[in-house]
C-alpha positions in Angstrom: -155.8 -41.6 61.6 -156.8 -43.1 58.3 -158.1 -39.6 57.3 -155.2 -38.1 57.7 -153.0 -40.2 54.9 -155.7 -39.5 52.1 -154.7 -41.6 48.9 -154.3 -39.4 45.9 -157.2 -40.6 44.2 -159.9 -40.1 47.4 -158.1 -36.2 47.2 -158.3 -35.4 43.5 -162.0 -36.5 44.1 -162.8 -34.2 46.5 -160.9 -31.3 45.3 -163.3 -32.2 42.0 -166.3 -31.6 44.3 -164.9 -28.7 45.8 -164.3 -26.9 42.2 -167.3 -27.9 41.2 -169.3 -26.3 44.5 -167.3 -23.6 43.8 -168.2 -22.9 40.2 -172.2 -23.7 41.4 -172.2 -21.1 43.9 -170.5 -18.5 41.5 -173.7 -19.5 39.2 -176.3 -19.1 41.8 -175.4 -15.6 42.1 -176.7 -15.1 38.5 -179.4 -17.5 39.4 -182.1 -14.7 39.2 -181.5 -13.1 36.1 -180.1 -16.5 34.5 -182.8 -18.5 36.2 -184.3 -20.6 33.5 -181.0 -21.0 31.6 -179.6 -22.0 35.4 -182.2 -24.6 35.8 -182.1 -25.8 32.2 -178.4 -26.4 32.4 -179.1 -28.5 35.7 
């Protein structure tokens, strides 16, 4: 139940996560011609 009433801060945090796994997956599909700038910029 507590899940359900997520505080505004616990959301904006995961919604940071779920940009940011979102942007990674959109750069590992340039990960083989962008490899070593990929892994670099890890």
């Amino acid at each position: 139940m507590g899940r359900l009433a997520t505080p505004p801060r616990e959301a904006s945090l995961w919604m940071c996560a779920h940009n940011h796994e979102q942007i990674f997956n959109q750069v590992n599909i340039y990960d083989t011609s962008l490899s070593d700038f990929h892994t670099y910029t890890l």
